[in-house]
C-alpha positions as CSV (number, residue, x, y, z in Angstrom):
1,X,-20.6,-44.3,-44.0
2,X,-17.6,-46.6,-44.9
3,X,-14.9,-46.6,-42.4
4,X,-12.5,-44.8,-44.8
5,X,-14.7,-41.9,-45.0
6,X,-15.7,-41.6,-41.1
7,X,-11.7,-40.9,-40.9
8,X,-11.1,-38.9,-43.8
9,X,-14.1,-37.0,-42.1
10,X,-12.4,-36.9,-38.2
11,X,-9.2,-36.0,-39.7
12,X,-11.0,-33.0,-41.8
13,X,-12.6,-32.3,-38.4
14,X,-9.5,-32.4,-36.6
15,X,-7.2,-30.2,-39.0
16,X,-9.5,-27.2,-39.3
17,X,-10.4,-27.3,-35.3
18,X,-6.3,-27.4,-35.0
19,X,-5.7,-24.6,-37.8
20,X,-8.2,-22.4,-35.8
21,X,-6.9,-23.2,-32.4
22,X,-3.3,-21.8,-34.3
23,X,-4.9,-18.2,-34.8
24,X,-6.9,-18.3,-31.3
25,X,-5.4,-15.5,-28.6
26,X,-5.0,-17.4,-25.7
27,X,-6.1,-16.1,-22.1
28,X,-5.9,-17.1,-18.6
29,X,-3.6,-19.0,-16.2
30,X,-3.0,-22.6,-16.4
31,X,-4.3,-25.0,-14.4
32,X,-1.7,-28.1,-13.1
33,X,-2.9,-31.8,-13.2
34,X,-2.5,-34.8,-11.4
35,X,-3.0,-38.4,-12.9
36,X,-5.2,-41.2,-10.6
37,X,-4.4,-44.3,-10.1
38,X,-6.5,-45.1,-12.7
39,X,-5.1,-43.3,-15.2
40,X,-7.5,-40.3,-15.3
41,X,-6.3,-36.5,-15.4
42,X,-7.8,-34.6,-13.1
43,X,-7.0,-30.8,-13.4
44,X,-6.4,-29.2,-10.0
45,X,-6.7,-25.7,-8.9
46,X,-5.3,-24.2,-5.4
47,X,-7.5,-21.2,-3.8
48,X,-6.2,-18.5,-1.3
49,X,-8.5,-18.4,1.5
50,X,-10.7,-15.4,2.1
51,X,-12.8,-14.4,5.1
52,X,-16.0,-15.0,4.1
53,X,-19.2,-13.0,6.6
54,X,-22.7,-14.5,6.8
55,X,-25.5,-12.3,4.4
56,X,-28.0,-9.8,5.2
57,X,-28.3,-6.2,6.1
58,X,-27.6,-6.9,9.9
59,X,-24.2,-6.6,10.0
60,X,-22.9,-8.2,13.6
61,X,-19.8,-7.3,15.3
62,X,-16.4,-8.5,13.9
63,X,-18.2,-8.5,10.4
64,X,-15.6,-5.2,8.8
65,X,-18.2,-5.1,6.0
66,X,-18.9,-2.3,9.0
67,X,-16.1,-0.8,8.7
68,X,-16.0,-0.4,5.2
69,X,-14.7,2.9,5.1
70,X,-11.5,2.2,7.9
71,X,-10.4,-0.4,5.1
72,X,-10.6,1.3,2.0
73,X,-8.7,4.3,3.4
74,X,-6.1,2.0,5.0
75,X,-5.3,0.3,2.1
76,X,-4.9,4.0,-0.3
77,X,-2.9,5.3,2.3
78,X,-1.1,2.8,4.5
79,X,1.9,2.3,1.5
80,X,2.6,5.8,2.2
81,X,3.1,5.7,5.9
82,X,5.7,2.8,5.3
83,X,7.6,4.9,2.7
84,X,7.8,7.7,4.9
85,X,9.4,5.0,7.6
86,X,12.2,4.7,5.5
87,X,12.7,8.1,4.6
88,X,12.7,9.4,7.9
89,X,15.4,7.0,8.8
90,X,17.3,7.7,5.8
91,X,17.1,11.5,7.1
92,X,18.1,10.8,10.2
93,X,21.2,8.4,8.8
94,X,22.1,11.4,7.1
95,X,21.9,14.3,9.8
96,X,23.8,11.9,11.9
97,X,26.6,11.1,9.6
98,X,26.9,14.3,7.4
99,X,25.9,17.3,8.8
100,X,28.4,19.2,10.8
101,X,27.2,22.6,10.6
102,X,23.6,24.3,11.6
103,X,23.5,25.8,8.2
104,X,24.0,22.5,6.4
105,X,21.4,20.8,8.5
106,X,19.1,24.3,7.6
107,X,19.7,23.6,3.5
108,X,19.4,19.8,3.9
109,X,16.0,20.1,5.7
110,X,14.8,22.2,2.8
111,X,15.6,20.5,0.3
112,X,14.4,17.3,1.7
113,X,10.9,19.2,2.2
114,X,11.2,20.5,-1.8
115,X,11.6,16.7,-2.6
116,X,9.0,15.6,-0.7
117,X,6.1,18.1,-1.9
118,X,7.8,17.1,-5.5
119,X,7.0,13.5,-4.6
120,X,3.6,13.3,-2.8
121,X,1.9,16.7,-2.9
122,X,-0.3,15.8,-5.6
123,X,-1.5,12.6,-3.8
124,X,-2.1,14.0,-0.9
125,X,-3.7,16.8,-2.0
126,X,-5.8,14.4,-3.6
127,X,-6.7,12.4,-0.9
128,X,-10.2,12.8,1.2
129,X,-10.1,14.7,4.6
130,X,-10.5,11.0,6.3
131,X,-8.2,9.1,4.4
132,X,-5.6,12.0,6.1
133,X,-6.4,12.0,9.8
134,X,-6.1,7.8,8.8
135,X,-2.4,8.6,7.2
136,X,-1.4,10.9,9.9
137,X,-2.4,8.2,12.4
138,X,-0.3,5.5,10.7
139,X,3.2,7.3,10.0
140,X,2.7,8.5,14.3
141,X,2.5,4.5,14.1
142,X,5.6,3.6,12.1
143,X,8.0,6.2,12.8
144,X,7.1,6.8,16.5
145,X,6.5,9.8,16.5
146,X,3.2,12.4,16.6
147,X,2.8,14.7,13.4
148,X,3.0,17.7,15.8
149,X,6.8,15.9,17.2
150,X,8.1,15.2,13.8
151,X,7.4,19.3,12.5
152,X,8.7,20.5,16.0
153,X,12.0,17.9,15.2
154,X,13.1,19.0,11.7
155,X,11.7,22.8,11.4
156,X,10.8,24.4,14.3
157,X,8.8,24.9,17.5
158,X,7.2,28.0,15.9
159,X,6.2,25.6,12.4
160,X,4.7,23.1,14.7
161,X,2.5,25.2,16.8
162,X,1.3,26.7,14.0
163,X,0.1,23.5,12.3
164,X,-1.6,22.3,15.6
165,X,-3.6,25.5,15.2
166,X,-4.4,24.7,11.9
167,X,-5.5,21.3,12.8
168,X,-7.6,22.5,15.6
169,X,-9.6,24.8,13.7
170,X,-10.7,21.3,12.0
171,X,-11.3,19.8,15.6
172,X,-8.1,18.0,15.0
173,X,-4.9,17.3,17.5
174,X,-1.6,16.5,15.8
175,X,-0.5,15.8,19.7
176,X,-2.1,12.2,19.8
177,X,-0.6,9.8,20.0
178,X,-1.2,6.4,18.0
179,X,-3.3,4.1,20.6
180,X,-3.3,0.5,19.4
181,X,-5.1,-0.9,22.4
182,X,-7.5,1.8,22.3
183,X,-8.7,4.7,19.7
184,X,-7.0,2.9,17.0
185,X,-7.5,-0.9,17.7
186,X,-9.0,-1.2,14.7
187,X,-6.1,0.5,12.6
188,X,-3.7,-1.9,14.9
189,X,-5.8,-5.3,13.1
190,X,-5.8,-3.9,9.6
191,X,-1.9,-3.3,10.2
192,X,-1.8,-7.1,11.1
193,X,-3.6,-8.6,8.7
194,X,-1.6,-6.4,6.3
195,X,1.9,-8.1,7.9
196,X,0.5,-11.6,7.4
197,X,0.7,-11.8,3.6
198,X,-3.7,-12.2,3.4
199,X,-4.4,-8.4,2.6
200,X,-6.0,-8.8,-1.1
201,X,-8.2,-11.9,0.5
202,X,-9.3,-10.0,3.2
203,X,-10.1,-6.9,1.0
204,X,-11.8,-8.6,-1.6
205,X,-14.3,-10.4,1.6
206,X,-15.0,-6.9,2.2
207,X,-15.6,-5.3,-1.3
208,X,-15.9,-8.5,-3.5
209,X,-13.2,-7.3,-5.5
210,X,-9.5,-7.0,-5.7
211,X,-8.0,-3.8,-3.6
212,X,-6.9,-0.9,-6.0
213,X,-2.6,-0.9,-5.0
214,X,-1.2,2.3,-4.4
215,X,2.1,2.9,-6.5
216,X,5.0,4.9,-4.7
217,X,7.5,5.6,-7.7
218,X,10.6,5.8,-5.3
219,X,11.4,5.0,-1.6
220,X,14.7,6.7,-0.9
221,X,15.4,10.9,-1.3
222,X,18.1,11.9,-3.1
223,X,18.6,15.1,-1.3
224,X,22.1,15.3,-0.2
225,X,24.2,17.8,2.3
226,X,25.5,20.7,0.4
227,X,29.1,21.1,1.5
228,X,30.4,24.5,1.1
229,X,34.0,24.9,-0.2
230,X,36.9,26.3,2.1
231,X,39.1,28.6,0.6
232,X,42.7,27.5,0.4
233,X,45.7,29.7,0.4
C-alpha cells in the first residue's frame, strides 16, 4: 500500500471511530492523571479504605460479619434516632420559650404527637420488631433519656406506665437505660465508626455492597403554640 493510501485509510479509520464516539452515552467517573518524568501518562485512581476480615465459615471475634444483623438494623434506623435528637430539643426550645399556660403546653404536645405519627408512623410500622428495640436503644442514647422517661415527660405518668406494660408483655423494659460499656458496647462502636466519616466502607466489608441510606424528608416540626385571643374592651 502506497503511503498516500495507508493515510487516506487511518484518516477514514479515525473519522468514523470519532463520528461514533459523538453518538456514544458516556458512563462512569473520571479518572485524574499524572505525567512521569518521562513523559508518560499514568492514570491514577484514589480508594477509600475498607475493613477487610480473613475468609471462611469460622468467623473469629472482632470479625462483625457476626454481627451482621446489629449493623443492618443500625444503619435503617440510627438516622431516625438523630432526627428525633433535634426535634426533642426543638420541643423543648419551644416549651421553654412559648408556653405560658398548662393548656397551651396540653395543645402543643398534641399536635406535636399528630405531626410526628404524620411523619414516621409508616416507617416504623414498617420496621422489624428488632430493628425497634435497636431504635429505642439509640434515641435513650442521643437524647438521654429512657423511652419510658421521655412518655412520662411530655404526656403523662399514667401513658407511660401503660406502655411499660405493653412492652413487658413482649419481655421488653422501656426503663433501661442505654449501657455503652456494657449491654450495648457493640451499638456504642457502630455509633463510632458512624461519627468518623468510614460508615459506607465499613458496611460494604460487611455486606459487599453499599448500605441502603435511610431518607428523613424533614428534621424540624412545624407545630407551633396556639395562642388564644384575649378579649379587649
Amino acid at each position: 500500500m502506497s503511503a498516500k493510501r495507508f493515510i487516506a485509510a487511518a484518516l477514514l479509520v479515525l473519522a468514523t471511530a470519532t463520528a461514533g464516539a459523538q453518538h456514544r452515552k458516556v458512563s462512569g467517573t473520571p479518572m485524574y492523571f499524572e505525567v512521569d518524568e518521562k513523559g508518560d501518562t499514568v492514570f491514577m485512581e484514589t480508594l477509600d479504605p475498607i475493613w477487610v476480615f480473613p475468609r471462611g465459615r469460622k468467623l473469629k471475634k472482632g470479625d462483625w460479619r457476626k454481627d451482621y444483623k446489629l449493623v443492618y438494623n443500625f444503619n435503617k434506623v440510627y438516622p431516625y434516632a438523630l432526627v428525633g435528637r433535634k426535634m426533642m430539643a426543638q420541643v423543648d426550645s419551644v416549651l421553654e420559650a412559648d408556653v405560658t399556660r398548662k393548656s397551651e403546653r396540653t395543645q402543643y404536645i398534641n399536635d406535636v404527637e399528630k405531626e410526628l405519627f404524620r411523619l414516621f408512623e409508616k416507617d416504623i410500622r414498617n420496621m422489624t420488631i428488632s430493628q425497634g428495640l435497636v431504635l429505642m436503644r439509640l434515641v435513650d442514647r442521643e437524647c438521654g433519656m429512657s423511652a419510658y422517661n421521655i412518655i412520662k415527660t411530655y404526656e403523662s405518668g399514667f401513658v407511660a406506665g401503660f406502655w411499660q406494660l405493653v412492652a413487658r408483655l413482649f419481655s421488653q423494659d422501656l426503663k433501661t437505660r442505654y449501657d455503652p460499656q456494657g449491654k450495648d458496647k457493640k451499638m456504642e462502636e457502630l455509633v463510632h465508626i458512624w461519627d468518623s466519616g468510614k460508615w459506607d466502607q465499613f458496611y460494604f466489608s460487611v455486606f459487599f455492597e453499599a448500605p441502603k441510606k435511610t431518607v428523613i424528608q424533614t428534621e424540624t416540626l412545624s407545630s407551633g403554640v396556639k395562642k388564644k385571643k384575649t378579649a379587649t374592651r
